[in-house]
C-alpha positions as CSV (number, residue, x, y, z in Angstrom):
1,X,-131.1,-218.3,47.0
2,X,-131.7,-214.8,46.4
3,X,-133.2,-213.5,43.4
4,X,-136.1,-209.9,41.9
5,X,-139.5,-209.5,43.3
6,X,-142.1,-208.5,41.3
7,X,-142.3,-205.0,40.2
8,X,-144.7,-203.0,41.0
9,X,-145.3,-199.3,39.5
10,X,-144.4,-196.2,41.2
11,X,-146.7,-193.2,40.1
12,X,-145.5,-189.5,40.5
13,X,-148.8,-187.0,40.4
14,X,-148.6,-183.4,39.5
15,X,-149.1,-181.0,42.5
16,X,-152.5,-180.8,43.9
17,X,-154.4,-178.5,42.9
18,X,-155.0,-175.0,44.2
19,X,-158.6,-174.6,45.8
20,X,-160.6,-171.9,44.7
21,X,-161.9,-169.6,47.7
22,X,-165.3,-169.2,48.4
23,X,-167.1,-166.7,47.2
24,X,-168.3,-163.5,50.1
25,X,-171.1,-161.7,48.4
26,X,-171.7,-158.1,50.4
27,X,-173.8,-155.6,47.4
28,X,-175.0,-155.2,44.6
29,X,-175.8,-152.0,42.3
30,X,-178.9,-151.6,41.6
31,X,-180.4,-153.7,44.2
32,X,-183.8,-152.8,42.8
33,X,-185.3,-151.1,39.3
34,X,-189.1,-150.6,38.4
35,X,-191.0,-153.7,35.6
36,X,-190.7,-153.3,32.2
37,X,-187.4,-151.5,31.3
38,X,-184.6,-152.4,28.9
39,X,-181.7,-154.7,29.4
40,X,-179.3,-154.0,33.1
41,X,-175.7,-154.3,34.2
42,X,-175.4,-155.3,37.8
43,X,-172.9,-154.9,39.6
44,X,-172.0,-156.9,42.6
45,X,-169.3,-156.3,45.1
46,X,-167.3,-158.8,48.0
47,X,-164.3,-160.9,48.0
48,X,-162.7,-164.1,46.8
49,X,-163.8,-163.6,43.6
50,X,-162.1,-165.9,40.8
51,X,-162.1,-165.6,37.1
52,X,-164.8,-168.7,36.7
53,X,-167.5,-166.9,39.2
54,X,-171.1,-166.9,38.1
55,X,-173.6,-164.5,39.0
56,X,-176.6,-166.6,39.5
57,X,-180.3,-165.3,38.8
58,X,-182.5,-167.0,41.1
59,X,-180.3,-170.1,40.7
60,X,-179.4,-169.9,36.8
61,X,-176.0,-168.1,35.6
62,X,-175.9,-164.9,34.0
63,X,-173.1,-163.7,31.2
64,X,-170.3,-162.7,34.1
65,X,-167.1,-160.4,33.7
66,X,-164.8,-161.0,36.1
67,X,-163.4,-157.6,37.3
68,X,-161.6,-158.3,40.1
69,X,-160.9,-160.1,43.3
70,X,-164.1,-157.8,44.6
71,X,-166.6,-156.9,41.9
72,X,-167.9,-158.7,39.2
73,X,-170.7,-157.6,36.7
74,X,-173.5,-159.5,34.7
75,X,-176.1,-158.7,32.2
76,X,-179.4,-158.9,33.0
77,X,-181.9,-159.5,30.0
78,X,-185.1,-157.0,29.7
79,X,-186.9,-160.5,30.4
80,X,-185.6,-160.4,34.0
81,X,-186.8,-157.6,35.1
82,X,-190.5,-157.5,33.1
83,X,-192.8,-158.0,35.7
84,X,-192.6,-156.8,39.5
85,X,-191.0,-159.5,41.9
86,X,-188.0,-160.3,43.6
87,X,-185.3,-162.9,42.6
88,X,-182.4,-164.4,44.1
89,X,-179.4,-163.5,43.6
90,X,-176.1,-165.7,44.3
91,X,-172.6,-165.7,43.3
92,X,-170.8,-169.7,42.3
93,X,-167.5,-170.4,41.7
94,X,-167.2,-173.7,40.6
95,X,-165.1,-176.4,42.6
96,X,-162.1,-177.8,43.8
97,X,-163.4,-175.3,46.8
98,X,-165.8,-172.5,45.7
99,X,-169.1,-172.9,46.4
100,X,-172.1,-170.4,46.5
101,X,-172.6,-167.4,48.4
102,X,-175.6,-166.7,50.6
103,X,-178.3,-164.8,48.6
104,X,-178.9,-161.4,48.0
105,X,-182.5,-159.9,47.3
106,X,-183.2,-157.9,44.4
107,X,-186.5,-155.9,44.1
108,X,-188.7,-155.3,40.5
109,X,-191.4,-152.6,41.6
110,X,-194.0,-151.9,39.5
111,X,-193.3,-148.8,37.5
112,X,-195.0,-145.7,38.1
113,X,-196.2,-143.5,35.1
114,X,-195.8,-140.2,36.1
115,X,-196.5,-138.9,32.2
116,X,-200.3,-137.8,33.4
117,X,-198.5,-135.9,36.3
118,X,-196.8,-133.5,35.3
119,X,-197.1,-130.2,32.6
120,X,-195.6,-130.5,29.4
121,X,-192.6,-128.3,28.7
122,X,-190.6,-127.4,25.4
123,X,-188.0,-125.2,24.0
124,X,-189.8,-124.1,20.7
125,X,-193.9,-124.1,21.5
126,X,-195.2,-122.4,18.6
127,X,-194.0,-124.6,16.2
128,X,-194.3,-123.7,12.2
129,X,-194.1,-127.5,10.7
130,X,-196.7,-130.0,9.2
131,X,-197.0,-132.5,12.9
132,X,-199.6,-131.5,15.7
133,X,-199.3,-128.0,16.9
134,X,-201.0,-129.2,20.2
135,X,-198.1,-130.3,22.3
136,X,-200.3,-132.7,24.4
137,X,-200.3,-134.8,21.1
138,X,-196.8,-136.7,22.9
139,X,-199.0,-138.3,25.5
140,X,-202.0,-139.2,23.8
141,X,-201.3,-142.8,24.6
142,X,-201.4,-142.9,20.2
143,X,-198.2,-144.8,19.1
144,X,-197.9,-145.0,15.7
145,X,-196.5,-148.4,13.7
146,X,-193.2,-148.0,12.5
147,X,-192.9,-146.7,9.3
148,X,-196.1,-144.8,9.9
149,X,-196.3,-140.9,7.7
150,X,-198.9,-139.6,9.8
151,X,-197.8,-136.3,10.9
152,X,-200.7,-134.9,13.0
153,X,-199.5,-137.8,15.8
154,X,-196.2,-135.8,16.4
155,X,-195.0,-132.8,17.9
156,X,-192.4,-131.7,15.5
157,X,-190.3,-128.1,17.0
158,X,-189.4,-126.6,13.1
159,X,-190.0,-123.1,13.3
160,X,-189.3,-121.7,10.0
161,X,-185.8,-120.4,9.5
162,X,-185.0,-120.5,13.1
163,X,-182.2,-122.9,13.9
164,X,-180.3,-123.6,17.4
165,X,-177.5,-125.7,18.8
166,X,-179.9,-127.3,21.3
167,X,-183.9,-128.7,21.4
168,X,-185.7,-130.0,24.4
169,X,-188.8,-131.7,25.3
170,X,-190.6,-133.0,28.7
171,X,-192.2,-132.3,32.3
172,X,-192.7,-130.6,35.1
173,X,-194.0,-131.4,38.4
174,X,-195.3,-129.7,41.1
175,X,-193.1,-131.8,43.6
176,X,-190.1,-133.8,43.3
177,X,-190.2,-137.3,41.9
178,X,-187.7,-139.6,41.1
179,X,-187.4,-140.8,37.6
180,X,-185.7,-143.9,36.1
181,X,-187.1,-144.6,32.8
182,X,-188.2,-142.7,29.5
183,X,-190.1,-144.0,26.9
184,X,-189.6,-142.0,24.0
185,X,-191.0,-142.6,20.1
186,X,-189.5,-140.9,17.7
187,X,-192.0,-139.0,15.0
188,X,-191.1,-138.6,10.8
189,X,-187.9,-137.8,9.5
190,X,-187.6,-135.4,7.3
191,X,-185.3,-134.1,4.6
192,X,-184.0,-130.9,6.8
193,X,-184.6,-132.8,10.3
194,X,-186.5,-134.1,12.3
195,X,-184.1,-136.0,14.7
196,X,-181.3,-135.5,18.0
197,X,-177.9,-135.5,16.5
198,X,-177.1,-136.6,20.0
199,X,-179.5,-137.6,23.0
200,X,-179.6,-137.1,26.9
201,X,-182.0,-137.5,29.5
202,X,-181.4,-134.1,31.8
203,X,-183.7,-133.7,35.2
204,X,-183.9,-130.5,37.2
205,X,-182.7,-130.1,40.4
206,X,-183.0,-126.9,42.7
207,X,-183.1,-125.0,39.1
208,X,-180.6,-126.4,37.7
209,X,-180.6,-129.4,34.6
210,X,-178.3,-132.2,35.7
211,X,-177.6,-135.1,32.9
212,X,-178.6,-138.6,34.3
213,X,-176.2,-141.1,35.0
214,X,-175.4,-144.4,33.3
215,X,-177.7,-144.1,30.6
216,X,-178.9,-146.4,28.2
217,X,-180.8,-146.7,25.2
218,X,-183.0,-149.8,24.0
219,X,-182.9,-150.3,20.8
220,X,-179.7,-148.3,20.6
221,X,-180.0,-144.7,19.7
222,X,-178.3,-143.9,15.9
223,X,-178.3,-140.0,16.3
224,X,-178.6,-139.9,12.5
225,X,-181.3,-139.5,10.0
226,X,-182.0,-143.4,9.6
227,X,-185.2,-143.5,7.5
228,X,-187.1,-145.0,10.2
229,X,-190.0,-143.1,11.5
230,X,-191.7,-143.6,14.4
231,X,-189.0,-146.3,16.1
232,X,-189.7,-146.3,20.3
233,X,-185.9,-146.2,22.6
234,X,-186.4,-146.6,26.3
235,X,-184.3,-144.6,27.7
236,X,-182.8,-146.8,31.4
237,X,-180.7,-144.7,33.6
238,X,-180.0,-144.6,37.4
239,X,-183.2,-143.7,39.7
240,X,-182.7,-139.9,39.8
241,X,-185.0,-137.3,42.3
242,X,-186.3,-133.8,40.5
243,X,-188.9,-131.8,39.7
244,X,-188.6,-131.9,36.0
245,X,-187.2,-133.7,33.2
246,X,-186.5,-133.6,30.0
247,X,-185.0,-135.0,26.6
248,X,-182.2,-132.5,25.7
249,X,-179.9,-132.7,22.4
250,X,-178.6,-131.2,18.9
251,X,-181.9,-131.4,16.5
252,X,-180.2,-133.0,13.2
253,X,-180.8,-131.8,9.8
254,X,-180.1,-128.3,8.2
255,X,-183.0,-126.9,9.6
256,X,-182.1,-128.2,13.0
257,X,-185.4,-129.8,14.6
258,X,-186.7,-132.0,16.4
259,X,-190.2,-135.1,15.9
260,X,-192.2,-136.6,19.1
261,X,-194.5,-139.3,18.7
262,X,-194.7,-140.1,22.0
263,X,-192.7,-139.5,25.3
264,X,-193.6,-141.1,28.3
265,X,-191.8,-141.0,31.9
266,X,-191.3,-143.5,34.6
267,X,-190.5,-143.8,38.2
268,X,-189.9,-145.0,41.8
């Protein structure tokens, strides 16, 4: 009598694993920008955020930084945002749990040139160097190829031995509009200048210059004398309401001016 059963195998699992929450998606900044500019951060703001969230572009992931529990940001591509539209915007986390969250709407307008608008304005407007004394030359609509030495398609601001800490360069308008993109080509470099040491977009409000905020530069902007002459930035910054704006810097070299192929303004 008596006697072993057969043996059969008694398995010990690790814990389950922990379920991600789902994602609650309640903003995002900017929720709309105009066709055509450069390359965007977007922010988006909720809850349950994990480290493995996606923002999702009408469906398809975009590079994701995981701030925290209630914002996470992703890069946008100029591509994006080139023509005027709406897309869909989601956030996934991936499984066990996550899911997606219901979508958000995000607006492409069509930009609006406001360069024909407004009335040129300058610091130095006699100007002594070998560019186009006719300031209306930086909106010609004539954009130069890189490389180009043509100096009567530029506004350059030498004049003579004069030399200043600051330069500027834009428009006026006879009513407020709200601004969100620069287009600015640069004109030659020279040996003495020609260049901002450093660059900001600046709009006026109720007489006073304000600097724009979360500026960006496509291509990035050197702020040096880089042997490239006539190179086009656009100049992305958050939509902004004025009644003037303007590019405002140091002018580089020893005589300390500044070269404008071309400067062109957009807006809401």
């Amino acid at each position: 009598g008596g006697g072993t059963s057969v043996q059969q195998a008694f398995t010990v699992t690790g814990a389950p694993a922990s379920s991600n929450p789902a994602p609650a998606f309640s903003s995002m900044v900017p929720a709309s920008t105009t066709a055509g500019g450069a390359n965007l951060t977007l922010t988006v703001n909720g809850s349950n955020f994990v480290a493995g969230s996606r923002v999702r572009w009408n469906g398809t992931d975009r590079t994701t930084t995981f701030v925290s529990a209630t914002r996470l940001t992703a890069a946008l591509a100029a591509t994006d945002t080139a023509t005027p539209g709406t897309a869909q915007v989601t956030v996934f986390t991936p499984a066990p749990g996550g899911g997606t969250s219901p979508a958000q709407t995000f607006t492409v307008a069509a930009a609006q040139n406001l360069t024909a608008l407004g009335t040129i304005i300058a610091k130095i407007t006699a100007p002594q160097g070998g560019g186009s004394r006719n300031i209306e030359v930086i909106r010609d609509g004539v954009m130069p190829a890189v490389g180009s030495t043509d100096s009567l398609t530029q506004y350059d601001t030498y004049d003579g031995p004069n030399t200043a800490t600051d330069d500027w360069i834009g428009y006026q308008y006879t009513a407020a509009q709200t601004f969100n993109r620069v287009v600015f080509q640069e004109g030659r470099h020279f040996f003495d200048g020609g260049w901002f040491n450093n660059l900001t977009v600046q709009v006026r409000q109720a007489g006073n210059w304000v600097n724009v905020q979360r500026l960006s530069a496509s291509p990035f902007y050197p702020g040096i004398n880089n042997g490239i002459t006539f190179e086009t930035y656009t100049l992305q910054f958050d939509a902004i309401s004025g009644d003037a704006i303007r590019l405002y810097g140091a002018p580089g070299g020893s005589a300390a001016f500044i070269s404008v192929g071309e400067l062109q303004v957009f807006g809401l």
